[in-house]
C-alpha positions as CSV (number, residue, x, y, z in Angstrom):
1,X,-0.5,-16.6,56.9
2,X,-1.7,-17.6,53.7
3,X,-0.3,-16.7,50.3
4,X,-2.8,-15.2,47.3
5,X,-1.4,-15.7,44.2
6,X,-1.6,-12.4,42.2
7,X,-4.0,-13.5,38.8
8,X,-2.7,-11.7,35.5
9,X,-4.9,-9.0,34.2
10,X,-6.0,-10.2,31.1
11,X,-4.9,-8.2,28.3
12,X,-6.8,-6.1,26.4
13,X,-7.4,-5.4,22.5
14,X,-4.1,-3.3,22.1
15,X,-1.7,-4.9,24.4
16,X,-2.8,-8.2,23.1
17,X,0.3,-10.3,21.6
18,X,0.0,-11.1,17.8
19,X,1.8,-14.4,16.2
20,X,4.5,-12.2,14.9
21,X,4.8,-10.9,18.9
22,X,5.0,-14.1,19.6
23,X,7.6,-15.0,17.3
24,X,10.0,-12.3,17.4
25,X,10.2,-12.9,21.2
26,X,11.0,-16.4,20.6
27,X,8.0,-17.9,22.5
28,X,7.1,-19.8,19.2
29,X,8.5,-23.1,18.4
30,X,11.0,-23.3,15.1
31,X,9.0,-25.3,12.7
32,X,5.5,-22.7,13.1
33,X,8.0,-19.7,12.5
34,X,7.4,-19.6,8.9
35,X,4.2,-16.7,8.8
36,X,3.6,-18.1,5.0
37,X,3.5,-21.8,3.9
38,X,4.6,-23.2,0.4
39,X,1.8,-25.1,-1.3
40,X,3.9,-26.9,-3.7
41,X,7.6,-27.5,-4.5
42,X,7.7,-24.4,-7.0
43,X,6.7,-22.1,-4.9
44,X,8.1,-18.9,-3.7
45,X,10.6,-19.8,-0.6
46,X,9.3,-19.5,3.1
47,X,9.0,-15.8,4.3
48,X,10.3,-15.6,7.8
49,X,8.7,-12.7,10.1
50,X,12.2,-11.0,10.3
51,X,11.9,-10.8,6.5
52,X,8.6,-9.3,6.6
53,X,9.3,-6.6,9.7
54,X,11.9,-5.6,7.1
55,X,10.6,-5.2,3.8
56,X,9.3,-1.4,3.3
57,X,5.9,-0.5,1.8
58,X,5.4,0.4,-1.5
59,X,4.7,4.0,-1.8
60,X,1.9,4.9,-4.3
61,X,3.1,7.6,-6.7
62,X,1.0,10.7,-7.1
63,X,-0.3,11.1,-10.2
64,X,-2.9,14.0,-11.4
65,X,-3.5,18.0,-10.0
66,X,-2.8,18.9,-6.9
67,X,-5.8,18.3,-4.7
68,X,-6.0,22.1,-3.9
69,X,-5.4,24.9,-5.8
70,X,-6.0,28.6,-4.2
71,X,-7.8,30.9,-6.1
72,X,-7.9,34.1,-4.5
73,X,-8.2,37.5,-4.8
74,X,-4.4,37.5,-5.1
75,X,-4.4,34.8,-7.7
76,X,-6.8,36.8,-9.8
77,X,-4.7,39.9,-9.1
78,X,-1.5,38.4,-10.1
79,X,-2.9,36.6,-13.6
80,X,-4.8,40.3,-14.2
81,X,-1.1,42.2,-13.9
82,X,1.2,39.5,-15.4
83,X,2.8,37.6,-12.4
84,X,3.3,34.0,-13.0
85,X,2.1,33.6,-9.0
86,X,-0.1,34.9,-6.4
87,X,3.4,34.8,-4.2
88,X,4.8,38.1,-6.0
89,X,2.5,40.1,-3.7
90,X,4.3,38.5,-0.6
91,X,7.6,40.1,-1.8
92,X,5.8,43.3,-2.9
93,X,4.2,43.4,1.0
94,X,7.8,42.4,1.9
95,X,9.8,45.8,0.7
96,X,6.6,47.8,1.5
97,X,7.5,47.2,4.9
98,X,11.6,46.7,5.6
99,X,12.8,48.3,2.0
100,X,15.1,46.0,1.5
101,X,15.9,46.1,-2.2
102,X,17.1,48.8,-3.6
103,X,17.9,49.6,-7.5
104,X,21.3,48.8,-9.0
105,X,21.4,45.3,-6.2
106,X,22.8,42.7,-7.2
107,X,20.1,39.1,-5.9
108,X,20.4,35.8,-6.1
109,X,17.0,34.0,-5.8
110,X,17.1,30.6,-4.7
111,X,14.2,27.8,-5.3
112,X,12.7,30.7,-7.9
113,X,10.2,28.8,-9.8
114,X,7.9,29.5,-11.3
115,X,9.5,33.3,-11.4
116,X,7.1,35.9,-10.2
117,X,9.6,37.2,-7.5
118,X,12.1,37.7,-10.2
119,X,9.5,39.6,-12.3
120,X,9.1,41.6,-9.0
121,X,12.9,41.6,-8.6
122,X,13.5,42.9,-11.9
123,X,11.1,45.9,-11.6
124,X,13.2,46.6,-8.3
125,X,16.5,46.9,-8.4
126,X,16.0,48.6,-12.8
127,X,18.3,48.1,-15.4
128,X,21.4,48.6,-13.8
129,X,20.7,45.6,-11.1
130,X,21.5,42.1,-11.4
131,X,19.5,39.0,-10.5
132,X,20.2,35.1,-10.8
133,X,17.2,32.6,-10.4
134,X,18.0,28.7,-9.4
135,X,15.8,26.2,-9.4
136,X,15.9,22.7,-10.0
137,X,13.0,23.2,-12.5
138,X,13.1,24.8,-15.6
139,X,11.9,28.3,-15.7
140,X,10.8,29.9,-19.0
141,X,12.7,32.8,-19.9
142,X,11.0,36.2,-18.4
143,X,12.7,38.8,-21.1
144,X,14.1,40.8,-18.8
145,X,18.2,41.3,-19.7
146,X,19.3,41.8,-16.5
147,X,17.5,38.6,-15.4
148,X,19.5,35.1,-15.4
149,X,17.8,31.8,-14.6
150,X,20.1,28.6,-14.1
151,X,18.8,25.6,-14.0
152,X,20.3,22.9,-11.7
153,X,20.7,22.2,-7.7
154,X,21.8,24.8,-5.1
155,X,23.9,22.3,-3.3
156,X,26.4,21.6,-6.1
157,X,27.7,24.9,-6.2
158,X,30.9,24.3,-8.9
159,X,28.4,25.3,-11.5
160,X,26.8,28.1,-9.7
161,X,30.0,30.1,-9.4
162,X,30.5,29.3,-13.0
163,X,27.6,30.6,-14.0
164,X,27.7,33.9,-12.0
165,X,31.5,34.8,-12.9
């Protein structure tokens, strides 16, 4: 009975091993650990791979207008009856179909920027209603009276019940 000796598969382009495989597994010998190698004396010290597995990348900040604006039939609806979004028509389809606001209500309307729900709001629940807008933006005043914007975090909530006693 002879024995065949089973011949690795060789590995192919995504299971191959890098260096820093190699090295992290411990199958590379101390002194070729170092991924970068000083030039001269003054130079920066030695990175080890451990060093560069844990630095995180540098996130590029976004700068500019937002890649894509919708412009609608909505949008042009909204800026044609004086909503500061196109979103005020979701709220409008919203009581169209459950009723749920109802004049004299008091609401609280949280992450409200830019403000066209509380322009809707305000025409809902009339003068005798109350709303309060949140947002961590600022939000330019709407002149209604019975609208109140605060500006600040929902989750630190000492000045929120502050602000609505």
């Amino acid at each position: 009975m002879s024995t065949v000796k089973s011949v690795p598969k060789k590995l192919t382009r995504t299971r191959r091993r890098t260096k820093l495989d190699r090295i992290l597994a411990g199958e590379v010998p101390a002194k070729q650990k170092n991924i970068r190698v000083a030039r001269h004396p003054g130079a920066a010290p030695l990175k080890k791979a451990r060093d560069i597995l844990a630095e995180q990348p540098v996130k590029k900040k976004k700068t500019g207008k937002p890649q894509y604006i919708v412009r609608d039939e909505y949008f042009y609806e909204a800026k044609k009856l004086g909503y500061r979004a196109r979103s005020a028509f979701k709220l409008l389809e919203i009581q169209e179909k459950y009723n749920i606001i109802r004049t004299g209500m008091k609401v609280l309307d949280i992450a409200s920027a830019p403000g066209s729900w509380l322009q809707v709001l305000a025409k809902m629940v009339g003068p005798t209603g109350v709303i309060a807008g949140i947002d961590i933006q600022k939000i330019k005043s709407l002149g209604y009276q019975n609208v109140h914007i605060l500006q600040g975090d929902v989750f630190v909530t000492e000045p929120i019940v502050e602000f609505l006693k």
